[in-house]
Each structure stands twice: as C-alpha cells, then as structure tokens.
Legacy VTK file of the C-alpha trace (Angstrom):
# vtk DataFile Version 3.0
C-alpha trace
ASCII
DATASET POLYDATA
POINTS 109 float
-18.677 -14.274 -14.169
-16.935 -17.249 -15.812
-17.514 -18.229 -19.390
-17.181 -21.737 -18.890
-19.370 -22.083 -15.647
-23.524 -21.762 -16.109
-24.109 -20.403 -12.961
-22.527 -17.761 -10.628
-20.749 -19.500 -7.928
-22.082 -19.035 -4.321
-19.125 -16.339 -3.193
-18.264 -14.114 -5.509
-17.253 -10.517 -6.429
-16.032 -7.910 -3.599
-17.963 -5.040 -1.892
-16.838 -2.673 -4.068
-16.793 -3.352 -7.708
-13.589 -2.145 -9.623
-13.612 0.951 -11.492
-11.768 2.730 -14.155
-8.751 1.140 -16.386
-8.762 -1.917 -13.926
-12.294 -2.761 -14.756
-11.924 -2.655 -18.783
-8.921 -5.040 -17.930
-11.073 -7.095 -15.976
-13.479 -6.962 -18.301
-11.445 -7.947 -21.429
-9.794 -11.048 -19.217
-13.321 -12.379 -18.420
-14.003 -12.677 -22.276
-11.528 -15.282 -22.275
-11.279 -19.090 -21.423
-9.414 -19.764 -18.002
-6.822 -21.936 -19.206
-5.323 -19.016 -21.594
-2.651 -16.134 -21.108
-5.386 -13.855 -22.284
-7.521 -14.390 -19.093
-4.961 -14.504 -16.354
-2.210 -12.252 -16.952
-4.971 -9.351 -17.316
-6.047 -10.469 -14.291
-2.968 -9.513 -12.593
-2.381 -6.367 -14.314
-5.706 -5.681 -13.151
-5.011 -6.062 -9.448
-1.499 -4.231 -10.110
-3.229 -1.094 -11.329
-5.861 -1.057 -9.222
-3.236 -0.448 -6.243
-2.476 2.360 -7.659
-6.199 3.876 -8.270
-6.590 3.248 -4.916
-3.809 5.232 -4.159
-4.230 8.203 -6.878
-8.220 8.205 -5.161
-6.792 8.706 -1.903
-4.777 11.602 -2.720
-7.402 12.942 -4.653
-9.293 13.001 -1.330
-6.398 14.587 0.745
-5.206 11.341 2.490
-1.375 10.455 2.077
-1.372 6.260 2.618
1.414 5.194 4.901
2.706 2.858 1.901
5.564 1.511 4.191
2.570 0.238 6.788
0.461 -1.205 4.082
3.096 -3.411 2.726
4.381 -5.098 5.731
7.897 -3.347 6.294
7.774 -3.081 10.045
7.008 -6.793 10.638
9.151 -7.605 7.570
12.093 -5.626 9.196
11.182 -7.638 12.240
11.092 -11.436 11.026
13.425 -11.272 7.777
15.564 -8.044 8.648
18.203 -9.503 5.832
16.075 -9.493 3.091
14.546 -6.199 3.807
17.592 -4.595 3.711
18.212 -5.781 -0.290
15.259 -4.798 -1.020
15.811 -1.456 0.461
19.161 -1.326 -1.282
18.284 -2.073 -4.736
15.360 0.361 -5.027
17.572 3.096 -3.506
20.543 1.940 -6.176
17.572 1.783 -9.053
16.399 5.106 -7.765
19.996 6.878 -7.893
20.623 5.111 -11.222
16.929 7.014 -12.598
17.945 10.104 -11.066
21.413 10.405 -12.555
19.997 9.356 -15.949
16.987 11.588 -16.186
19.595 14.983 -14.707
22.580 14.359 -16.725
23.133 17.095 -18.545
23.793 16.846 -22.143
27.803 17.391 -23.704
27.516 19.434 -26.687
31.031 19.148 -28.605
LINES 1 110
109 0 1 2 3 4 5 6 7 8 9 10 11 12 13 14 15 16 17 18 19 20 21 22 23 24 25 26 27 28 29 30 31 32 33 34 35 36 37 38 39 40 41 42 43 44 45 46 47 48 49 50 51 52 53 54 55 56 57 58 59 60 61 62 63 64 65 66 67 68 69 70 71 72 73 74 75 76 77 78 79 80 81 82 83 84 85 86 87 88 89 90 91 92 93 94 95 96 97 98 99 100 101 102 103 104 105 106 107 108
C-alpha cells in the first residue's frame, strides 16, 4: 500500500504474496515516497530476486524449470534470430572468461 494514497486502490497485490528477501525489499521500498530512488530501484531488485526464489523453490521441490522456454528463446530465435545469437555469444564469451579466471592455476616463482 502507497504512502501517499489514503485508500487501497481497487486492483491491487497478486495471488500470492512475496516471501522471503524479496518481501523485506518490498517492504523497505514501500516506506518510501514514489518519486525517490529509495522506492523504485528496490522495487526492481525485488522482482529480480524473486525470479530466482522462484527458481531455488522449484528445485527445492524436484522440478528443473525449462529457463530457455520461460524467457522467450524459441520465439526470440524465431522473430529476431540476429540478436539472439549476441546474446548467446556474449554469455558464452562471459562464461569462458569466469571459467578461465576462477581455474587458473596460480605461478609460484
């Protein structure tokens, strides 16, 4: 509930209430006015890290999420095949890049 409205407005909230780290976030953005940093960029943390609840729950129940199928890739391989491919390219370089950085093995001299 806003702050700066009186009254609830007529839709509002989702089925399931948020839980865990991306409620306290939601939570601590609420206690702010709507025109500041402090409300909205919680906000979108918020959302960010409840993806990933949802996705930590699932395994937790024994479900493995088709990620790939959630996001889009098939119709966004479809209609913008260019653009899928960098994407594709630059998380594999970024992912090659980690690897070699976190399994290079120290020189001693």
């Amino acid at each position: 509930m806003s702050n700066e409205h009186p009254a609830i407005s007529r839709v509002f909230g989702i089925s399931i209430p948020p839980s865990g780290l991306s409620r306290l976030i939601r939570r601590y953005a609420f206690k702010h006015s709507e025109d500041s940093y402090h409300h909205w960029i919680p906000l979108i943390l918020a959302v960010r890290i409840n993806v990933v609840e949802g996705v930590l729950e699932d395994l937790g129940r024994g479900h493995l999420p088709n990620i790939a199928a959630e996001r889009g890739c098939k119709v966004e391989w479809k209609h913008n095949p260019k653009g899928m491919a960098i994407k594709v390219a630059t998380i594999a370089a970024i992912g090659k890049v980690l690897f070699l950085s976190l399994n290079r093995k120290k020189i001693k001299f």
